[in-house]
C-alpha positions as CSV (number, residue, x, y, z in Angstrom):
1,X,-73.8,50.1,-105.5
2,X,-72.5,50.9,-109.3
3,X,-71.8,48.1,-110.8
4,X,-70.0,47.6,-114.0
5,X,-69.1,44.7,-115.6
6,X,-66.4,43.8,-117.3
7,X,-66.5,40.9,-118.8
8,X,-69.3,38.3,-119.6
9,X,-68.5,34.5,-120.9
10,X,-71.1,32.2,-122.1
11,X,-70.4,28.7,-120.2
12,X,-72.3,25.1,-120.2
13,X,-75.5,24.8,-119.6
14,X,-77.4,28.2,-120.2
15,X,-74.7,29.9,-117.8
16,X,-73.1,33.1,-117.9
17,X,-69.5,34.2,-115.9
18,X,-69.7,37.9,-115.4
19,X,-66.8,39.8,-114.3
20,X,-67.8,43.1,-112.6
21,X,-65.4,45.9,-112.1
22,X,-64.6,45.5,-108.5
23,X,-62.9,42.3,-109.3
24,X,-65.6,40.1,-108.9
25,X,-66.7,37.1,-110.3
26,X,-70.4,35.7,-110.4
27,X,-71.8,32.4,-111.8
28,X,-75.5,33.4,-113.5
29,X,-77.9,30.5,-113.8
30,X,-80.1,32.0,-116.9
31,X,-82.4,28.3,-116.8
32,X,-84.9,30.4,-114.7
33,X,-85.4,32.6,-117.0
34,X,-85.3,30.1,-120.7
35,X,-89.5,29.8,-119.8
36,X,-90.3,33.1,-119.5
37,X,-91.5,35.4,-122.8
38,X,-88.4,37.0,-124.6
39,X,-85.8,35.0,-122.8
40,X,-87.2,31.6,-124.3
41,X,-85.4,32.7,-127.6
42,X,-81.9,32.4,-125.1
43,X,-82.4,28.4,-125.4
44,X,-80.7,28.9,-128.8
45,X,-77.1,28.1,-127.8
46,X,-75.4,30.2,-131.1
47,X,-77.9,33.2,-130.1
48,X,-76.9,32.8,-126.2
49,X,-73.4,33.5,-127.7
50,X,-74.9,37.0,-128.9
51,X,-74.6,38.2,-125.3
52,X,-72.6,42.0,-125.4
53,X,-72.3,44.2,-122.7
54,X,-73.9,47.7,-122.5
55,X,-74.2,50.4,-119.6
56,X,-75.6,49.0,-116.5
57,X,-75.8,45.5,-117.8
58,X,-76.0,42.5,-120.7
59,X,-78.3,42.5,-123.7
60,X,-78.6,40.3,-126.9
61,X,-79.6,41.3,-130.3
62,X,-83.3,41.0,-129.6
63,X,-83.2,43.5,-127.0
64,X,-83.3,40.7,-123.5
65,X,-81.7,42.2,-121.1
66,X,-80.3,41.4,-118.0
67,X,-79.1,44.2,-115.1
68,X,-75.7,44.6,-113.6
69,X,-77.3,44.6,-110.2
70,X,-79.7,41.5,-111.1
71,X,-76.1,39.2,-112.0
72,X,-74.4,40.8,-109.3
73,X,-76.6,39.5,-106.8
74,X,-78.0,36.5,-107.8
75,X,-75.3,35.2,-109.4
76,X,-73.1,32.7,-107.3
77,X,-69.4,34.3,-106.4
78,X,-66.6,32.4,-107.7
79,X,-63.0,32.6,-106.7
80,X,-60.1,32.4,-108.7
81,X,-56.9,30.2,-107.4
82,X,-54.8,29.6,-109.8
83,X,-56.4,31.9,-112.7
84,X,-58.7,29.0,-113.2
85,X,-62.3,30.1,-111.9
86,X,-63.7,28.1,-109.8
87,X,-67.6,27.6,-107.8
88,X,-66.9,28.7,-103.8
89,X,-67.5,25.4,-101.5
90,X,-70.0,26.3,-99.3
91,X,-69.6,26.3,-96.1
């Protein structure tokens, strides 16, 4: 699948909402990641905020990067009623 995103939000707690072209919305836990070699410098809320979107994924000024495919599907889908989005109950 080519994924492309369209949008990507910084939200609480080392969190990213990303918005892919095909009208999805995915929940990305980065805390995994805040341990691990270049991505440790992402516990920096104001550099976190750095995030920008480039072809085929996410990077930050330090060159961490994140793939399209690697938010796509691990981030958790979200669901938007009323415009507000919103975590999918499980079920």
């Amino acid at each position: 699948m080519n994924l492309q995103i369209s949008k990507v939000e910084v939200m609480p707690e080392h969190k990213l909402c990303v918005r892919f072209g095909n009208g999805q919305s995915k929940l990305f836990d980065l805390g995994p990641y805040l341990n691990k070699g270049v991505f440790k410098e992402l516990r920096n809320e104001s550099y976190l905020k750095k995030v920008r979107i480039i072809s085929g994924g996410i990077e930050w000024p330090h060159e961490q990067d994140l793939s399209a495919d690697t938010l796509y599907y691990r981030g958790i889908p979200l669901r938007k009623p009323n415009g507000a989005l919103r975590r999918r109950a499980a079920g």
